[in-house]
VEXVO-965979 format. One record per atom (N, C-alpha, C): atom name; x, y, z. Coordinates in Angstrom, 3 decimals, padded with zeros to 6 digits. Example, Ala and Ser with C-alpha at 12.3 -4.5 7.8 and 13.67 -1.06 7.14 Angstrom:
% VEXVO-965979
   atom          X          Y          Z
      N    013.190   -005.690    007.800
     CA    012.300   -004.500    007.800
      C    013.200   -003.300    007.800
      N    012.850   -002.250    007.080
     CA    013.670   -001.060    007.140
      C    012.900    000.030    007.870
% end
This chain:
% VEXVO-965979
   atom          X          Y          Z
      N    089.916    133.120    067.132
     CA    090.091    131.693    066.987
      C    091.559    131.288    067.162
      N    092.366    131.974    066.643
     CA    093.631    131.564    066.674
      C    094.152    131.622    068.253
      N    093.801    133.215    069.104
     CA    094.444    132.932    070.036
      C    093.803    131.970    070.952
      N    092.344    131.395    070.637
     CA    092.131    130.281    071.611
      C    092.844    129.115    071.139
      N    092.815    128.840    070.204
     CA    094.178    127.281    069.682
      C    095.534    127.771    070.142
      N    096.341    129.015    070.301
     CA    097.232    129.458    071.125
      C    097.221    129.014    072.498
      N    096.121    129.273    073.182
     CA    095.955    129.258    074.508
      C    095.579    127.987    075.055
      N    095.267    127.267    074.045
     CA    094.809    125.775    074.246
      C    096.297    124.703    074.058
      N    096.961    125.317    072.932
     CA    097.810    124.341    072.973
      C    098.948    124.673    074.090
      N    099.493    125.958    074.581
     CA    100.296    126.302    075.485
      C    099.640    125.361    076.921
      N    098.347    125.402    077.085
     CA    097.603    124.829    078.239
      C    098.468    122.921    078.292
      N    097.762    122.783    077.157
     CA    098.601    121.688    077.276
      C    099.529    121.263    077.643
      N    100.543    121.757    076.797
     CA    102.118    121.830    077.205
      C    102.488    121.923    078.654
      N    101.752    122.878    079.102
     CA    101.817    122.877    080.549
      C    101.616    122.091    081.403
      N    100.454    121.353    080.833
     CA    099.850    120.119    081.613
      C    100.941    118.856    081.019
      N    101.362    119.272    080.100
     CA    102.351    117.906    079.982
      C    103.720    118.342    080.593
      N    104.199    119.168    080.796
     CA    105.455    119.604    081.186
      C    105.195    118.736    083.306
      N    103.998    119.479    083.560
     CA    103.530    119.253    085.035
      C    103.299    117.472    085.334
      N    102.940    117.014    084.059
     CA    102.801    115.649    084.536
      C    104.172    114.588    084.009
      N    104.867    114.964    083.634
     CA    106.090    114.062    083.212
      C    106.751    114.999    084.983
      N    107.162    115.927    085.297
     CA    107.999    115.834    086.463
      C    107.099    115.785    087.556
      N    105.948    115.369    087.769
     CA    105.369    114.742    088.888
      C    105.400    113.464    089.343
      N    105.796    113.550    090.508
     CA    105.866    111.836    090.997
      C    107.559    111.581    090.886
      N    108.212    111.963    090.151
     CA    109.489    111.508    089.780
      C    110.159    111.616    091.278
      N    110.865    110.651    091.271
     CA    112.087    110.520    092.813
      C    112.925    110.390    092.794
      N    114.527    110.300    093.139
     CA    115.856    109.288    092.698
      C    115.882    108.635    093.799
      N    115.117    108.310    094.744
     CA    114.925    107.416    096.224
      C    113.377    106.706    096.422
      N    113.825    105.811    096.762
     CA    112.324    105.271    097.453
      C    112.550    105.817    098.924
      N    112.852    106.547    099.500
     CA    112.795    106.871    100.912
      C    113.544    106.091    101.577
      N    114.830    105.045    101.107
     CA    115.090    104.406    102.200
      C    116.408    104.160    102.044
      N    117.073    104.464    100.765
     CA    118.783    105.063    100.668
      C    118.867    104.205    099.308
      N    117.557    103.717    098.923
     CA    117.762    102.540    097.580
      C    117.317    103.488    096.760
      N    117.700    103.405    095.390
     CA    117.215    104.153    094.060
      C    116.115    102.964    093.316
      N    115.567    102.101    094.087
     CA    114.228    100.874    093.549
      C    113.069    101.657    092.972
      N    113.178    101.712    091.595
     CA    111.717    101.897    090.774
      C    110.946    101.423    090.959
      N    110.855    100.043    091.473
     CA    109.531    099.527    092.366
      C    109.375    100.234    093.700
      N    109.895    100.562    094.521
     CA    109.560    101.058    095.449
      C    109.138    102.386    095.731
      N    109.250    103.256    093.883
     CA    108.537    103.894    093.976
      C    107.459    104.530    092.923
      N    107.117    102.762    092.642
     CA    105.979    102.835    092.009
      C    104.545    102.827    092.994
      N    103.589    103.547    092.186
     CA    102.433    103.714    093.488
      C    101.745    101.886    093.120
      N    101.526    101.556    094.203
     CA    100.854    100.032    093.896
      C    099.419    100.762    094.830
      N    099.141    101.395    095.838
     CA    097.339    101.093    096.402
      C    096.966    102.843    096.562
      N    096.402    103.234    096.220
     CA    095.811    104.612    096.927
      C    096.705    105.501    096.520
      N    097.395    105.644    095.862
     CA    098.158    106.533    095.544
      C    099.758    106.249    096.394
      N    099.654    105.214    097.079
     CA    101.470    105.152    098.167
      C    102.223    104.206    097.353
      N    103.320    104.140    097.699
     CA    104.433    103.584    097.015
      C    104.477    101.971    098.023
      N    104.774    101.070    097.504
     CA    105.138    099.809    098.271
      C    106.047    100.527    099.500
      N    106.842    101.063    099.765
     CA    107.595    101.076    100.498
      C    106.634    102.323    101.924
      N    105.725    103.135    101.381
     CA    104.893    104.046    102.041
      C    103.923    103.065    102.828
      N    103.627    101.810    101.632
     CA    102.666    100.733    102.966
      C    103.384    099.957    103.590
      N    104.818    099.852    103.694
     CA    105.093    099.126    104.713
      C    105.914    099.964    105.817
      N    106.224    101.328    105.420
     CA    107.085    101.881    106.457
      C    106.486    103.340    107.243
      N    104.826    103.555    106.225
     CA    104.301    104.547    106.830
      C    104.666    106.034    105.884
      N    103.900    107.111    106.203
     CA    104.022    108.007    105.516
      C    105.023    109.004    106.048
      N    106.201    109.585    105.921
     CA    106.625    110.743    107.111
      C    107.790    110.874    106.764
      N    108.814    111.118    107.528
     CA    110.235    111.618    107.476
      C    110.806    110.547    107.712
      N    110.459    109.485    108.500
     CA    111.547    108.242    108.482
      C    111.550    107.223    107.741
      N    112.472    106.990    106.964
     CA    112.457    105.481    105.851
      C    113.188    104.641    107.012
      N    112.874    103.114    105.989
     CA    113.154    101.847    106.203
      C    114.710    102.287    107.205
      N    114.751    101.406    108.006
     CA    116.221    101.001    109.155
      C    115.617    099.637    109.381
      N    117.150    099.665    109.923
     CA    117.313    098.290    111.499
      C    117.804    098.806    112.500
      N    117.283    098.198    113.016
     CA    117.152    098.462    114.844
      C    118.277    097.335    115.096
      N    119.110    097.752    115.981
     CA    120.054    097.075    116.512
      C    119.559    096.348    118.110
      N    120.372    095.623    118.742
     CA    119.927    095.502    120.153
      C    119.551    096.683    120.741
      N    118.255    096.470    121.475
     CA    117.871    097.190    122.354
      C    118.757    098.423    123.195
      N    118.594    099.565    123.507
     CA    119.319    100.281    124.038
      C    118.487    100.395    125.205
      N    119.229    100.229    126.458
     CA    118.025    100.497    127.450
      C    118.319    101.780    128.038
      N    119.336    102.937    128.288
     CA    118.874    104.202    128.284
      C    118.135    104.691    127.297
      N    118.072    104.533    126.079
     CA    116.582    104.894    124.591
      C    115.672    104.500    125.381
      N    115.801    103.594    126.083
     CA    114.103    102.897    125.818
      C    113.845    103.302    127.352
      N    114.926    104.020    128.371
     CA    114.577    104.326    129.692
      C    113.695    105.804    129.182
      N    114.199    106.382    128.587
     CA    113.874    107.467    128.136
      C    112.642    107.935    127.239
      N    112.918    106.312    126.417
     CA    111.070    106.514    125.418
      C    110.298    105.940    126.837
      N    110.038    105.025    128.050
     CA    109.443    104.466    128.676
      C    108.784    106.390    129.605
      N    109.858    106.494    130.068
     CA    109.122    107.682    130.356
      C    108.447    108.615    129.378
      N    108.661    109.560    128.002
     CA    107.886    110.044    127.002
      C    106.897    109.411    126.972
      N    106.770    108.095    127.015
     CA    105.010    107.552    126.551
      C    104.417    107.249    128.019
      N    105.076    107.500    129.190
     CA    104.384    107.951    130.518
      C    103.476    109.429    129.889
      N    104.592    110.309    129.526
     CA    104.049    111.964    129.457
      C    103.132    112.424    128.446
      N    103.565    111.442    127.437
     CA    102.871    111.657    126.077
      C    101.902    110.894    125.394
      N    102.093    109.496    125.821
     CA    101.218    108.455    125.083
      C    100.112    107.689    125.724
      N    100.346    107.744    127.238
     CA    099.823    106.665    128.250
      C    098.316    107.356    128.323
      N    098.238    108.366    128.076
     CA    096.715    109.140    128.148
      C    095.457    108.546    127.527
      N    096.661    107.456    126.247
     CA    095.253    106.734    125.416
      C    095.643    105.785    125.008
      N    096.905    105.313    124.847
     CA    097.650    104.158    124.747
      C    098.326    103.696    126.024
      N    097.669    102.310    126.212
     CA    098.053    100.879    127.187
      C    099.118    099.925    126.553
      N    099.636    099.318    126.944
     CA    100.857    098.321    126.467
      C    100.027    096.942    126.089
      N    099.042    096.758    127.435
     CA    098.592    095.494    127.155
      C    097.187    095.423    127.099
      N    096.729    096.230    126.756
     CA    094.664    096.318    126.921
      C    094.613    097.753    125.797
      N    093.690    097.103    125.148
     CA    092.487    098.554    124.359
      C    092.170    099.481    125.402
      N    092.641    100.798    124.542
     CA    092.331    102.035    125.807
      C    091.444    102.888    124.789
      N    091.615    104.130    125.281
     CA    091.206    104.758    123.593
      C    091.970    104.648    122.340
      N    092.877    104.687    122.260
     CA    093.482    104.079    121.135
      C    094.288    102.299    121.332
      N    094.770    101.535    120.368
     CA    095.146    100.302    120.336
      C    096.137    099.797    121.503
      N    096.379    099.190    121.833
     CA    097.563    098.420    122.748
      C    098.414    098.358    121.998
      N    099.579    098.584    122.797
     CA    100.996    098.829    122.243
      C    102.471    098.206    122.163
      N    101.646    097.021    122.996
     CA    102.791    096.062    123.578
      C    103.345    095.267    122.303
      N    102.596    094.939    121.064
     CA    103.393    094.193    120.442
      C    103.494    094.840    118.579
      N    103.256    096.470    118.823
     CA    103.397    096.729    117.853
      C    103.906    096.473    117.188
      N    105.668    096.333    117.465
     CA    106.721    096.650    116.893
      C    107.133    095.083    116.222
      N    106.048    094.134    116.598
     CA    106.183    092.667    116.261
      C    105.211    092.844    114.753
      N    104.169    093.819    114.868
     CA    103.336    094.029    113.249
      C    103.937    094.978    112.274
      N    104.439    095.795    112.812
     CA    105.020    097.224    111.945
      C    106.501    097.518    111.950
      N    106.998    097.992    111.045
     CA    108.456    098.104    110.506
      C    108.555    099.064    111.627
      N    109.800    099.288    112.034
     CA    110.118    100.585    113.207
      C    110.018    101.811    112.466
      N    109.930    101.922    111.145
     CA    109.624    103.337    110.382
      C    108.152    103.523    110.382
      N    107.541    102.565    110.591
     CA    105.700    102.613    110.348
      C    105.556    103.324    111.444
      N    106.115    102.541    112.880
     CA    105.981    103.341    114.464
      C    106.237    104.791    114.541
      N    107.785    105.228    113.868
     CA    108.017    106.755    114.245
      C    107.186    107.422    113.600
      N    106.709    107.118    112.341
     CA    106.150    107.279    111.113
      C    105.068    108.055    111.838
      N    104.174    106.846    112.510
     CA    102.923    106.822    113.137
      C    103.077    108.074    114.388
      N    103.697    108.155    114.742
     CA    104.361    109.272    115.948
      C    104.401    110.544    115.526
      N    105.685    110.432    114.373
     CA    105.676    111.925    114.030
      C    104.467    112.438    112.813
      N    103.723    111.464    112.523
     CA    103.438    112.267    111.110
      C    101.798    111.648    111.419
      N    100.914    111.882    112.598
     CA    099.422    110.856    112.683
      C    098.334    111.644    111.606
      N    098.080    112.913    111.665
     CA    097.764    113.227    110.780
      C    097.499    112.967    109.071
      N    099.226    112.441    108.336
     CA    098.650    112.283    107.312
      C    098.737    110.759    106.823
      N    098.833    109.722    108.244
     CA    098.795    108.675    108.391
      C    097.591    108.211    108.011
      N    096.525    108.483    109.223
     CA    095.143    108.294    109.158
      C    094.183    109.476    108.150
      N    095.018    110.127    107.418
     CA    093.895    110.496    106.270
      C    095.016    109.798    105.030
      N    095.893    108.847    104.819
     CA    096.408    108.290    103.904
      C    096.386    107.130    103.897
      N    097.277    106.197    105.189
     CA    097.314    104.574    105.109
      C    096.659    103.937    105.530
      N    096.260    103.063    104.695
     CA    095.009    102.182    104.646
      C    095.257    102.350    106.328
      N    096.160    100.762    106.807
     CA    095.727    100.553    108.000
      C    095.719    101.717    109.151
      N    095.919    102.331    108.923
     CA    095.912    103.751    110.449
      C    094.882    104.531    110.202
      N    093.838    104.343    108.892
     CA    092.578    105.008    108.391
      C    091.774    103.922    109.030
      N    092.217    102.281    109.227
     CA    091.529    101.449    109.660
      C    091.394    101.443    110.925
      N    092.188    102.175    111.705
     CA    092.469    101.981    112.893
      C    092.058    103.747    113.704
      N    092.104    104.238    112.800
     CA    090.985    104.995    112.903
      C    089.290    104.933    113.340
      N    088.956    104.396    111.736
     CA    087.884    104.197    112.156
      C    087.669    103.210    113.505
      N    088.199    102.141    113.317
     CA    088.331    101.164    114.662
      C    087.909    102.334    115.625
      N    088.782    103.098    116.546
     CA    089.071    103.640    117.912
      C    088.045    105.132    117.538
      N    087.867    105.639    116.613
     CA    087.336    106.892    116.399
      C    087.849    107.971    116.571
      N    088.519    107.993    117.390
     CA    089.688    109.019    117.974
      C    090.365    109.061    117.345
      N    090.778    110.349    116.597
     CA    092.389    110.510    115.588
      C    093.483    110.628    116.771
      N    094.610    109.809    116.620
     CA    096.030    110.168    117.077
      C    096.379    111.852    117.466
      N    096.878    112.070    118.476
     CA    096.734    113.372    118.467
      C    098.402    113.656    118.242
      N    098.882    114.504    118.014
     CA    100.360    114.985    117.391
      C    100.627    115.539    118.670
      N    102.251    114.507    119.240
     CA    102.608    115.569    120.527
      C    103.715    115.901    119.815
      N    104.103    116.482    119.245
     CA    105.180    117.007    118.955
      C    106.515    116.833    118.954
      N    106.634    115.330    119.200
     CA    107.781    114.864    119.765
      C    109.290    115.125    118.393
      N    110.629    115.289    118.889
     CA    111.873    115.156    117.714
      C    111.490    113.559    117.232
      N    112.300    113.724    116.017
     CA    112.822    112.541    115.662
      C    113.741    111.358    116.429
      N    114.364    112.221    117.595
     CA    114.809    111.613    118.777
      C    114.095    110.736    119.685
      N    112.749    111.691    120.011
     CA    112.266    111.508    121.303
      C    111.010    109.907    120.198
      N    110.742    110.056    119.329
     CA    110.327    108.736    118.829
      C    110.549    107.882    118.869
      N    112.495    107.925    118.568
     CA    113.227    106.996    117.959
      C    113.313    106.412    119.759
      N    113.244    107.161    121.013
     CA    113.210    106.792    122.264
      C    111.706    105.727    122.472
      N    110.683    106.207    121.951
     CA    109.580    105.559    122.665
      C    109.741    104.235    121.967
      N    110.232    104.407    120.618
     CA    110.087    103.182    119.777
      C    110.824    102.369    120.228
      N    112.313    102.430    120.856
     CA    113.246    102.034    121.763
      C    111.939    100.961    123.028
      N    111.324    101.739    123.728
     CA    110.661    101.625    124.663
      C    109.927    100.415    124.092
      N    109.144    100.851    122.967
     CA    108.218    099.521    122.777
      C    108.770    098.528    122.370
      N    109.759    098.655    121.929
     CA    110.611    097.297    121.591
      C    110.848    096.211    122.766
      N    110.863    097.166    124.138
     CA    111.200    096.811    125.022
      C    109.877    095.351    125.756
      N    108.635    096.629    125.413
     CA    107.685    095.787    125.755
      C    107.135    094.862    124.711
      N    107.691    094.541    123.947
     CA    107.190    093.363    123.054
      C    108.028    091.971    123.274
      N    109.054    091.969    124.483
     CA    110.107    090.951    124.734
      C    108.945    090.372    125.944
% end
């Protein structure tokens, strides 16, 4: 008896030790230390996860257009994206021409580098999922070659 009240209360402890440093951050992902931003508000994401996407890139600004970036993302989404994404028509996946007019430029790379745990996490890319049926397929692109296409679509949303 005793060593199960031993083993029960150590259990605990454990489970309380595991849930006070879970979740804890000193960032919302985007260079701010905002306790709101990283409080979970829908599904388990943080306000700042539904507006900038799940992945390696937080919140920026985009400066004027660079048009070698965007010569350079224009070709990548020739090689990489054009297979199922159109600029201006539903293909197998959404049209692309005015993304960057609905989604933060971190939602886009977001959506690029990380589709996987996009569409099994954020609402809308689970929506857009189901929409097209087709999961996003992962080309493997750097953090560069994103930050190029995203360049690109910026381009086509003028």
């Amino acid at each position: 008896m005793r060593h199960t009240l031993t083993l029960t209360l150590a259990s605990l402890f454990a489970l309380a030790v595991t849930l006070v440093g879970c979740g804890k951050s000193d960032s919302a992902g985007d260079g701010s230390s905002s306790a709101a931003a990283n409080t979970e508000v829908s599904g388990g994401l943080t306000a700042a996860q539904l507006e900038h996407g799940i992945g390696p890139v937080v919140a920026f600004e985009v400066g004027p257009i660079d048009p070698a970036m965007a010569a350079t993302g224009e070709e990548l989404f020739r090689l990489k994206c054009a297979a199922c994404h159109k600029i201006d028509e539903r293909y197998i996946g959404p049209a692309l021409g005015e993304v960057t007019e609905h989604r933060s430029p971190a939602y886009v790379m977001n959506m690029i580098l990380n589709p996987e745990e996009m569409t099994q996490k954020h609402p809308e890319a689970r929506a857009l999922l189901a929409e097209y049926v087709a999961p996003m397929a992962n080309q493997s692109l750097t953090n560069e070659e994103a930050r190029a296409v995203l360049e690109y679509l910026r381009t086509a949303a003028e």
